[in-house]
N, C-alpha and C positions, 0 to 999 in steps of 0.2 A: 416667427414660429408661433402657432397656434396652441402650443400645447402649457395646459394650465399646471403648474407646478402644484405638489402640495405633500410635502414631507412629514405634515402633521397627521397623515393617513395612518403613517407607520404606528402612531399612538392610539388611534384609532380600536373601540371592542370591532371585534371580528363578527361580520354578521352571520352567522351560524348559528348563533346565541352560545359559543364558547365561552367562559371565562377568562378572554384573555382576548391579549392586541394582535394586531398583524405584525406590530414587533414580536410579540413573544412567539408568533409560529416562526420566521426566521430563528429566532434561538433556538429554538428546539431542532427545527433543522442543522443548525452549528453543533449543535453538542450530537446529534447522531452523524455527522457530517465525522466529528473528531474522535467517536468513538468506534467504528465501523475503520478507520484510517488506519487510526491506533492498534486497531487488533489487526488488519490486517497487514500492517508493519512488522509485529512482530511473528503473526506467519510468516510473511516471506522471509526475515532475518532467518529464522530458524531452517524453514525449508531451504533455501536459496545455499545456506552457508554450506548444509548436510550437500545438496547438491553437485555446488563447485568442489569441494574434496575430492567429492566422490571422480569428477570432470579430471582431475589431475593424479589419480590413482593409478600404478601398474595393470593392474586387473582391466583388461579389456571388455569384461560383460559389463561392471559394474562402471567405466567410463563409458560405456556404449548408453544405458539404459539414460545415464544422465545427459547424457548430450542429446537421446530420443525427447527428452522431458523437455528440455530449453526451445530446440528444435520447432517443439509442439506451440510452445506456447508462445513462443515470439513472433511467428506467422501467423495466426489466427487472431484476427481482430478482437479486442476486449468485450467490445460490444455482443460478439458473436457467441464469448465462451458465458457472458450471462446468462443467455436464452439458451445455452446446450446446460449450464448446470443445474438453472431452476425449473427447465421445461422438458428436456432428456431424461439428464442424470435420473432424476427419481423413478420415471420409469425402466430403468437397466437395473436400478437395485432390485433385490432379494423381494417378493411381494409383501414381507411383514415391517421391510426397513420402508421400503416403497409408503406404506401403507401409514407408515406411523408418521414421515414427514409430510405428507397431506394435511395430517390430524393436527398440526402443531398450526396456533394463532395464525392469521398471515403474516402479522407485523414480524414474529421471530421464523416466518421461512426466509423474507424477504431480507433480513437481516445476518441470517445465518449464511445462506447463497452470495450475500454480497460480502463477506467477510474472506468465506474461503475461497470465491474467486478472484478476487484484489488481490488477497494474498500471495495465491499460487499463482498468479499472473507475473505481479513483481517479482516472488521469488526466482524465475527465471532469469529474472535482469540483473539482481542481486548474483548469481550464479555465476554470472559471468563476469562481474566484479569483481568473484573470490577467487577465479579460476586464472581470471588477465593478476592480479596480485600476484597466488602463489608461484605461478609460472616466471614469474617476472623476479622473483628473489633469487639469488647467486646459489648455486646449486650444492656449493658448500655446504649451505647451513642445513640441508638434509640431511649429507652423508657426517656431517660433526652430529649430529642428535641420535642417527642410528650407530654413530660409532662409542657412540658414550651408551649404549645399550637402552636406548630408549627403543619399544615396538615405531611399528609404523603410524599405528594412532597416535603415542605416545610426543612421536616426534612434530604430527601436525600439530597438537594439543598446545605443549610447551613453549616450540620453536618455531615453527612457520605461523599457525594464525595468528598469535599476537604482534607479528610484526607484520602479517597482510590487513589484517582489519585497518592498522595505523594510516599503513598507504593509503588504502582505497574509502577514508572520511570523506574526502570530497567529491568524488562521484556516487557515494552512500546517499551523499546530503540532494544531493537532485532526484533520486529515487524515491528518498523519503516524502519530495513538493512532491512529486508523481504520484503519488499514493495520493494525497488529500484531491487534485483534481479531477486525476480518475475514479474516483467515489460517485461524480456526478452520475457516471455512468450507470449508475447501482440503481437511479431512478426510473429506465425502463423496464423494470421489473414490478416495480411498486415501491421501491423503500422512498418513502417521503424525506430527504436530505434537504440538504440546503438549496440546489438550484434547483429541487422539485417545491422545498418551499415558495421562491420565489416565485415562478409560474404560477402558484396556487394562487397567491397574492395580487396578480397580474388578472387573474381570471374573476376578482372579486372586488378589488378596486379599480381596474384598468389604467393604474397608475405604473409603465412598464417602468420610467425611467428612473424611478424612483426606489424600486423594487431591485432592478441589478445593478445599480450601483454602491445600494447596501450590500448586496450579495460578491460585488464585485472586492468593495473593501472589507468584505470578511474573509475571504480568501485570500487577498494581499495579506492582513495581518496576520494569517497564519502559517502562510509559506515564509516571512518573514520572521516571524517568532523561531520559524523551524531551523532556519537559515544562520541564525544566531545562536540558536542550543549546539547546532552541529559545529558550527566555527567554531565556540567554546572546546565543545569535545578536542576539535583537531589543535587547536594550538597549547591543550595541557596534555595532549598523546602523542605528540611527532617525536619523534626521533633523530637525533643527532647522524646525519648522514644519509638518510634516507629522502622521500618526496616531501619536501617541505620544512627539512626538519634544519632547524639553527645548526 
């Protein structure tokens, strides 16, 4: 094999005349990699949860609208819904809303577009997480919540999501790796990430192999990391009789 190693690259100033190595642009990649992730986890948590309720509600418009929403987002390629939110969407808005995200830096379009479409992407799958849970509880524990005069919000509040969240930790915990990988995607847009880092890297030193398999073991250690906070979660939240539970 022809191909000259040299890991000292990464230590390497960056020829641009930045103050900084092609290590530190990888970092910076990591940390918008985790923070783009991070927010976009907890949109989906939030939308996803509001969702699935919604999926399992009497009310037939408002189980309709939600299931239109999952529907949507789970057929449509991820890739596809970045270029309809940061190349579309803006043009369907109102021409002063239109007009005002234009105006914003690129770095915070490209950031903001990748945020809410990760989000609302997962939250769809999230959705369907909360929906297969609450379905899946003994139909009991509903009519004991409304019969002890709890509303119908009431009863999901108290009695059913805290015992669906429990369940559904461990298919939570793969949605959560899914969120940091699919960020890559955020790169065809322009957000400079991590695997956008790495290319950049590749195109300056022509050092590939060396380039993703930093990239490679930075992504292990944090679906790793991830995989261990959730485990954590699930074996001080199980419950006695339930998925998993002693």
């Amino acid at each position: 094999m022809s191909y000259h190693w040299n890991w000292g690259v990464l230590l390497s100033p960056v020829s641009t005349g930045e103050p900084s190595t092609y290590l530190g642009w990888l970092l910076s990649g990591l940390q918008l990699t985790v923070a783009v992730s991070l927010s976009g986890w907890v949109l989906a948590l939030v939308v996803g949860s509001c969702v699935g309720v919604l999926r399992t509600m009497p009310h037939r418009g408002l189980a309709g609208v939600a299931a239109a929403y999952v529907a949507l987002y789970r057929n449509v390629p991820l890739i596809v819904q970045f270029f309809a939110w940061y190349f579309v969407v803006p043009e369907l808005l109102p021409s002063s809303a239109g007009a005002w995200f234009k105006q914003l830096p690129p770095h915070l379009q490209f950031l903001s577009t990748s945020i809410l479409c990760l989000g609302l992407f997962t939250a769809a799958r999230v959705a369907e997480q909360v929906r297969s849970a609450i379905e899946a509880l003994p139909r009991g524990q509903c009519a004991a919540g409304l019969a002890l005069g709890f509303t119908q919000w009431q009863t999901y509040r108290y009695v059913l999501l805290p015992v669906a969240f429990r369940v559904i930790v461990p298919p939570l915990t793969s949605e959560f790796v899914n969120v940091f990988k699919n960020s890559a995607v955020a790169s065809t847009i322009g957000l400079i990430e991590l695997s956008a880092q790495a290319r950049q890297l590749v195109d300056y030193t022509a050092q590939a192999y060396e380039s993703f398999i930093a990239v490679t073991l930075a992504y292990a250690f944090i679906n790793l990391t991830v995989m261990c906070a959730m485990r954590w979660i699930e074996r001080h939240t199980r419950l006695p009789g339930q998925l998993g539970g002693a």
